[in-house]
C-alpha positions as a Python dict, from the first residue, in 0.01 Angstrom:
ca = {
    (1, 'X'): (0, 0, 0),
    (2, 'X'): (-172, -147, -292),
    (3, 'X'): (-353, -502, -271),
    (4, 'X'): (-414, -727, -501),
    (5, 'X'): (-530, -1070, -593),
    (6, 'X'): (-457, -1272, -873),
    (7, 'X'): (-689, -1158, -1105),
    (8, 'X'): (-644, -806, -1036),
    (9, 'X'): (-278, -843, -1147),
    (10, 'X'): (-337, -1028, -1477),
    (11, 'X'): (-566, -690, -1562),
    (12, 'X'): (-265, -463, -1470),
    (13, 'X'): (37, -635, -1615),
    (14, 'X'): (-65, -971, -1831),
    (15, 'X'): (-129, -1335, -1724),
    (16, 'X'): (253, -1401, -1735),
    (17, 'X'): (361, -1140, -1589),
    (18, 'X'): (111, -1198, -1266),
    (19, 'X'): (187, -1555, -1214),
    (20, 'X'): (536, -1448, -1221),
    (21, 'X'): (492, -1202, -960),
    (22, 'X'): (259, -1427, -741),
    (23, 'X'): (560, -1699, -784),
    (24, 'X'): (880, -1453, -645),
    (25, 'X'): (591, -1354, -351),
    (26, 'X'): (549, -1758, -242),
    (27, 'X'): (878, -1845, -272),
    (28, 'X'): (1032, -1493, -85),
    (29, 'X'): (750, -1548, 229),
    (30, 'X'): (786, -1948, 297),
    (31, 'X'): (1120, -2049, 172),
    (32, 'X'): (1284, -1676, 271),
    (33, 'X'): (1410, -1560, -72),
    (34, 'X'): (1499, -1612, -396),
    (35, 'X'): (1704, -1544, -698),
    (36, 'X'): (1663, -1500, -1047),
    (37, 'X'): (1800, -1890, -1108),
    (38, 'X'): (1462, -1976, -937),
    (39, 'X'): (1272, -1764, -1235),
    (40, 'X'): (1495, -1910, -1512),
    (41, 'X'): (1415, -2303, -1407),
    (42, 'X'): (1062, -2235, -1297),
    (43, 'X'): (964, -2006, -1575),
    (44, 'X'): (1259, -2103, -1858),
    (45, 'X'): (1296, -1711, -1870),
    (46, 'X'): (1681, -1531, -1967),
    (47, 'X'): (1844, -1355, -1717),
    (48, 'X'): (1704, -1014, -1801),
    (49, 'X'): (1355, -1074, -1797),
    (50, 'X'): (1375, -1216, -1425),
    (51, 'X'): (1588, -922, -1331),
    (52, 'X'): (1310, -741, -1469),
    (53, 'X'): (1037, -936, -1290),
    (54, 'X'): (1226, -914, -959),
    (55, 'X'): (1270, -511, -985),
    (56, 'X'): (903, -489, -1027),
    (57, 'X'): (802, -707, -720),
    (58, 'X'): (1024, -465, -556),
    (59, 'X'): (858, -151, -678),
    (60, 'X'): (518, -279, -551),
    (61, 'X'): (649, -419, -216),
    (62, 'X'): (969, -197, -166),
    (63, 'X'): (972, -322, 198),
    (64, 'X'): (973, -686, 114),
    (65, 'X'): (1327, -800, 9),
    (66, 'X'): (1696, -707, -2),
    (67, 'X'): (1968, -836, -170),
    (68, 'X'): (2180, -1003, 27),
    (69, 'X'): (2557, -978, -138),
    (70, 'X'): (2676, -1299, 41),
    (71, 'X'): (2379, -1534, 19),
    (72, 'X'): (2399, -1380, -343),
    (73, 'X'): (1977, -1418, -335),
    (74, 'X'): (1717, -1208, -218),
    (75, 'X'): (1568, -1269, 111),
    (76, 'X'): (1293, -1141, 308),
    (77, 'X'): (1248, -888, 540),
    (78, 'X'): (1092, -1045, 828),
    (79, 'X'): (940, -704, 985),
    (80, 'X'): (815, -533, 670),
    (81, 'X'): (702, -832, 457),
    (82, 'X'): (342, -778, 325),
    (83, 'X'): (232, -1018, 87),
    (84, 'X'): (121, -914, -257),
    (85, 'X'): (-126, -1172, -302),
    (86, 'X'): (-336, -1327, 32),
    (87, 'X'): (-280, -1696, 31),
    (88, 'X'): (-480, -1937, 272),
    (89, 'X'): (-291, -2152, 482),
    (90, 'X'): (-373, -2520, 328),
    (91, 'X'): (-333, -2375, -52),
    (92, 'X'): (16, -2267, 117),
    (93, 'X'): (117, -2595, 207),
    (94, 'X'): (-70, -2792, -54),
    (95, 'X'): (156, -2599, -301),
    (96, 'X'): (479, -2632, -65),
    (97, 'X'): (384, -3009, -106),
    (98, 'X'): (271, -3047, -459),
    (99, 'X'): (448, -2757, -641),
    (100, 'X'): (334, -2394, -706),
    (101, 'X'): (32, -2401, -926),
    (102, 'X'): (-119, -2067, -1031),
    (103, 'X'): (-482, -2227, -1058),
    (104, 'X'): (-462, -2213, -711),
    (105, 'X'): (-523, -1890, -714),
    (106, 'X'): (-829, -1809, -896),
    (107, 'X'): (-1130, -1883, -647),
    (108, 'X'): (-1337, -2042, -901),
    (109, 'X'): (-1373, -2391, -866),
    (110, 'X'): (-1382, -2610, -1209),
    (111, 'X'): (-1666, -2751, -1078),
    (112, 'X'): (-1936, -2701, -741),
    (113, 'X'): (-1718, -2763, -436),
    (114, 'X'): (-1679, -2712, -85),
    (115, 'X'): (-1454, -2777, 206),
    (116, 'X'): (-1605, -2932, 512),
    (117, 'X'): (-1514, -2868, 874),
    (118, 'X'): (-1297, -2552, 801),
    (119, 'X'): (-1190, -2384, 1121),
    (120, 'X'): (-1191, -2043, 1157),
    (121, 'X'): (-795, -1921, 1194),
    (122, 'X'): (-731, -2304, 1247),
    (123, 'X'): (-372, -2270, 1076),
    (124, 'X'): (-218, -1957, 1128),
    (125, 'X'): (-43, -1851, 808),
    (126, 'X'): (259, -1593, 934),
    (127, 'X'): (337, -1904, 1156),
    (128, 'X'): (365, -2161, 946),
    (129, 'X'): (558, -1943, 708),
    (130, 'X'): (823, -1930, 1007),
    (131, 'X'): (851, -2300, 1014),
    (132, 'X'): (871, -2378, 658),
    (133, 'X'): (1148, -2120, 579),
    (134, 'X'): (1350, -2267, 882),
    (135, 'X'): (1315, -2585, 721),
    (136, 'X'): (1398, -2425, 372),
    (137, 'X'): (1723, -2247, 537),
    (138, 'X'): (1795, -2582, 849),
    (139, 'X'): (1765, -2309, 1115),
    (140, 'X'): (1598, -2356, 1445),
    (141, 'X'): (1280, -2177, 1582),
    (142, 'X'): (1187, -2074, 1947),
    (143, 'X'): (842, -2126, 2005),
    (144, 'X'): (517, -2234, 2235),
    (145, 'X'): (390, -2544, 2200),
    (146, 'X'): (17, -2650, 2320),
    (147, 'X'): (100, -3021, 2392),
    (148, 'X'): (-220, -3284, 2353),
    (149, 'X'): (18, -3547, 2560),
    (150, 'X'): (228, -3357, 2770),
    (151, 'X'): (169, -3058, 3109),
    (152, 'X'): (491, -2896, 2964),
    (153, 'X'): (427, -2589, 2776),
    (154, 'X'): (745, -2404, 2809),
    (155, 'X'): (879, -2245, 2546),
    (156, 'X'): (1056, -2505, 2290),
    (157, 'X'): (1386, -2471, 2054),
    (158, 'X'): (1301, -2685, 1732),
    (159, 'X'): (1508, -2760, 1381),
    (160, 'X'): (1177, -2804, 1184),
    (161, 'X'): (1288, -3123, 929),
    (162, 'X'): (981, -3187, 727),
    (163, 'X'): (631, -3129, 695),
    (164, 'X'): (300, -3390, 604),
    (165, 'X'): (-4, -3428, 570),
    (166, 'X'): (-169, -3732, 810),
    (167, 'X'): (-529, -3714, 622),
    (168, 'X'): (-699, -3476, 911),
    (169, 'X'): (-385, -3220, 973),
    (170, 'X'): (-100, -3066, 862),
    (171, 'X'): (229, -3135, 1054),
    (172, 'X'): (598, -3112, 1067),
    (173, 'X'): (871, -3292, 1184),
    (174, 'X'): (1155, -3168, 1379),
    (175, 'X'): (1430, -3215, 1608),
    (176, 'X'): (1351, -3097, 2016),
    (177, 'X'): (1660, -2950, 2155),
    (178, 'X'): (1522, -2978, 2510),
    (179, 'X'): (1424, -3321, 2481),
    (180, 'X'): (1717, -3401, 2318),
    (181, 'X'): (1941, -3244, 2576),
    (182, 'X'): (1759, -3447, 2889),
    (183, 'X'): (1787, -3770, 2719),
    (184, 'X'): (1398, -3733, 2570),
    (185, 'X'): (1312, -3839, 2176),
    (186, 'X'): (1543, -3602, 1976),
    (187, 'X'): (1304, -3597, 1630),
    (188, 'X'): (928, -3513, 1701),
    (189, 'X'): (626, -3475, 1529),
    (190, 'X'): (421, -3119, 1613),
    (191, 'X'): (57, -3013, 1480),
    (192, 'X'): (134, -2632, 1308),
    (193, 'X'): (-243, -2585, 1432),
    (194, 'X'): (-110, -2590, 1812),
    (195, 'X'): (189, -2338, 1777),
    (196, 'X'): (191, -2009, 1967),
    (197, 'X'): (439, -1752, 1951),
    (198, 'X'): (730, -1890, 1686),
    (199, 'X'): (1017, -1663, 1672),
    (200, 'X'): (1281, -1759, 1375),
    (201, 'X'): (1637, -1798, 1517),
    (202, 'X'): (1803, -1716, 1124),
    (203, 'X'): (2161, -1720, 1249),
    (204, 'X'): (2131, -2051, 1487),
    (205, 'X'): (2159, -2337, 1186),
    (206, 'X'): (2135, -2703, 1254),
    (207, 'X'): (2424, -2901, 1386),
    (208, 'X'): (2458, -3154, 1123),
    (209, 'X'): (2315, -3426, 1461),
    (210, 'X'): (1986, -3211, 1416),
    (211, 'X'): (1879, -3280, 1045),
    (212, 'X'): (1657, -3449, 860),
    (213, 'X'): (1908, -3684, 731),
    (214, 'X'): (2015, -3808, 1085),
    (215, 'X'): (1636, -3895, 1166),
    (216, 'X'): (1641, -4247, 1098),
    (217, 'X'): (1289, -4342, 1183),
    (218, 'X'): (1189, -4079, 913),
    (219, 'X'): (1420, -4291, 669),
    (220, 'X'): (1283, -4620, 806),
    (221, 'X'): (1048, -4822, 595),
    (222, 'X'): (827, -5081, 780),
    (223, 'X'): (580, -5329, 614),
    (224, 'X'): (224, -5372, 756),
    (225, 'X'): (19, -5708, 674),
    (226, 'X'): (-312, -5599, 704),
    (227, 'X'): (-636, -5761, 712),
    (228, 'X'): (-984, -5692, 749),
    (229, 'X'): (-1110, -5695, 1085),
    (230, 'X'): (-1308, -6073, 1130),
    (231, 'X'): (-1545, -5857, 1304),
    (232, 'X'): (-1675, -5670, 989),
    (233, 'X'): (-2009, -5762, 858),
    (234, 'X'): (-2024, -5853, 492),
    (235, 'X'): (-2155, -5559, 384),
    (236, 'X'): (-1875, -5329, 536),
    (237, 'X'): (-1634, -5551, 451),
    (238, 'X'): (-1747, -5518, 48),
    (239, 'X'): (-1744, -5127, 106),
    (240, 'X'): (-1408, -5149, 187),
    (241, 'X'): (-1255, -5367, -37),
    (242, 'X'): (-1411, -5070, -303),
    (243, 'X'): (-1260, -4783, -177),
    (244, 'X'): (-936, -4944, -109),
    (245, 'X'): (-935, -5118, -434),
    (246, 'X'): (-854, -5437, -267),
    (247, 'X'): (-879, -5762, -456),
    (248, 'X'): (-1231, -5914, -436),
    (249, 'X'): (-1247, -6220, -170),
    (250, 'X'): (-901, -6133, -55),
    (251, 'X'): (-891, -6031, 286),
    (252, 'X'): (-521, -5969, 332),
    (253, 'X'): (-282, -5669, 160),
    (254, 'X'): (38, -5525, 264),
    (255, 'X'): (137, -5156, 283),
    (256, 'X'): (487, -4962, 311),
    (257, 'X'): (491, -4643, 504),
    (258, 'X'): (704, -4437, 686),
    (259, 'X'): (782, -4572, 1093),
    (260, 'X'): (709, -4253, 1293),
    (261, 'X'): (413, -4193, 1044),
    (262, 'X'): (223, -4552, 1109),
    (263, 'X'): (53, -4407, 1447),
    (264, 'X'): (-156, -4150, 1183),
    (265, 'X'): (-209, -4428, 978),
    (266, 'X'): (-358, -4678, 1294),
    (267, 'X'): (-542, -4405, 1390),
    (268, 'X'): (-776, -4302, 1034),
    (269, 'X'): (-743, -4621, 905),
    (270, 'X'): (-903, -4806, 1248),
    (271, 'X'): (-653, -5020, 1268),
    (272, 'X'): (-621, -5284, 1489),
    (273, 'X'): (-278, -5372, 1666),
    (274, 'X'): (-324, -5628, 1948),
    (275, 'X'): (-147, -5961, 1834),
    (276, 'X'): (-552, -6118, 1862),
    (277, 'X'): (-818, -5939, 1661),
    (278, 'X'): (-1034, -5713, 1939),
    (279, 'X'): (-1441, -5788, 1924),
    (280, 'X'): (-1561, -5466, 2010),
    (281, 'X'): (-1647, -5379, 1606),
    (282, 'X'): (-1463, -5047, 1598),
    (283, 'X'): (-1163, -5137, 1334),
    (284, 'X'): (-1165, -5160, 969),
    (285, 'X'): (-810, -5355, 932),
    (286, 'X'): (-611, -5593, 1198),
    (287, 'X'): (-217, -5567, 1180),
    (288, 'X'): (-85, -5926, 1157),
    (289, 'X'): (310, -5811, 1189),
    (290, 'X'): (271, -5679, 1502),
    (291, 'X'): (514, -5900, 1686),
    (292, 'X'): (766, -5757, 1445),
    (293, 'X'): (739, -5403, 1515),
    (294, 'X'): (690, -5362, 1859),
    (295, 'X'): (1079, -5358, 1916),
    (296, 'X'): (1093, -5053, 1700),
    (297, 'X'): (1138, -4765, 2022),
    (298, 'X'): (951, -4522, 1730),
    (299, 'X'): (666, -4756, 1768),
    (300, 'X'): (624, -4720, 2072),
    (301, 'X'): (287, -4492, 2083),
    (302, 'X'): (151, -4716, 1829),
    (303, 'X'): (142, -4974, 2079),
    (304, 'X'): (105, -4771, 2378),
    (305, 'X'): (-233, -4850, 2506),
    (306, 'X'): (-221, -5221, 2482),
}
């Protein structure tokens, strides 16, 4: 079977014509299929030119869709799939993120750059494509989990929710039947880097209890009133104010995030939780509302250690 990147399929069909056929290969192997509405909004082509685009993907990977005559779309075949173009894991979910951008392709950098501290195989690709078209279809996934917290690494039934980004790794959210079912935290956060052996359960959909819109710390909104941390010198104090674009000579600011996402955010931003600053020099910030969110049970590992 033929490979190809990017380039080489701009010198066999035309620059159109490749980005179209790079598109219906994304969208088939993480979201599990597609039909020819997703050409005509993505691409503002008729009818007949996706059908066309769509019968050509075929011809080069026969084995990599059907059409499915209920879903009325077509979907990937999970055992066969090959993908026409090799895609790196973070461009993957930068795009799933962001939006599909063919300059993501090319591997030519605008200007000098490199990425620092890439792992070898640190995000396996085939299994994060698993997760993101169970959260594209709300089906459930069996898989192994390696657990940084926890001695229990049986195997796991999850409805993947979501996915993020935390600054250092890429994550998803989703709700743990087992936990769920022994009176645990239903809706979970999991690193993709520590999955082993994901098997997609495509006919086992979410109850509606299991989605994303019955995760209500997900929805939940919570204010932090940070400051900088009295034990900065002067000098680090100035650096920050820079690259957070603070206000000069004003110590305090107040963010908005997410609830189950402000343990990331303590945790790269150095942030300080006890209710009285700590001396020992290692924060950046000190979280003056913390009396107000310790009630919040999602909290609860951002005040764990205290």
């Amino acid at each position: 079977m033929d490979k190809f990147t990017y380039e080489s399929l701009i010198k066999k069909y035309n620059a159109q014509r490749a980005e179209r056929f790079a598109f219906i290969d994304f969208v088939v192997r993480f979201l599990g299929g597609l039909n020819r509405s997703d050409l005509l909004d993505f691409f503002g082509i008729g009818d007949a030119a996706a059908s066309k685009e769509i019968s050509e993907y075929k011809r080069l990977r026969p084995r990599n869709v059907d059409y499915d005559r209920v879903m009325r779309k077509n979907v990937i075949l999970r055992d066969s799939f090959t993908p026409l173009i090799e895609i790196d894991a973070e461009t993957a979910l930068g795009m799933l993120a962001n939006g599909f951008n063919k300059n993501k392709l090319y591997d030519r950098p605008m200007l000098p750059y490199k990425r620092v501290g890439m792992v070898p195989r640190h995000l396996d690709i085939d299994l994060i494509s698993k997760v993101t078209r169970a959260i594209h279809s709300k089906t459930a996934i069996k898989c192994d989990y390696i657990s940084g917290n926890s001695k229990n690494h049986d195997e796991r039934t999850l409805v993947p929710t979501a996915f993020f980004y935390d600054g250092h790794s890429w994550m998803f959210r989703a709700f743990h039947r087992e936990s769920a079912a022994s009176g645990g935290v239903k809706f979970k956060c999991f690193e993709f880097s520590r999955l082993k052996n994901v098997t997609e359960c495509s006919n086992d959909s979410a109850l509606p209890l299991e989605t994303l819109a019955q995760d209500s710390d997900w929805h939940l909104l919570v204010p932090l009133q940070l400051t900088l941390h009295p034990s900065l010198s002067d000098s680090k104090k100035s650096t920050l104010i820079q690259e957070f674009g603070l206000v000069d000579r004003d110590d305090d600011f107040l963010v908005t995030e997410k609830a189950v996402l402000v343990y990331y955010l303590k945790k790269h931003w150095k942030i300080d939780v006890n209710d009285n600053p700590s001396g020992d020099g290692n924060y950046n910030f000190h979280l003056k509302n913390s009396s107000t969110l310790k009630h919040l049970e999602c909290m609860e590992n951002v005040f764990k250690y205290l």
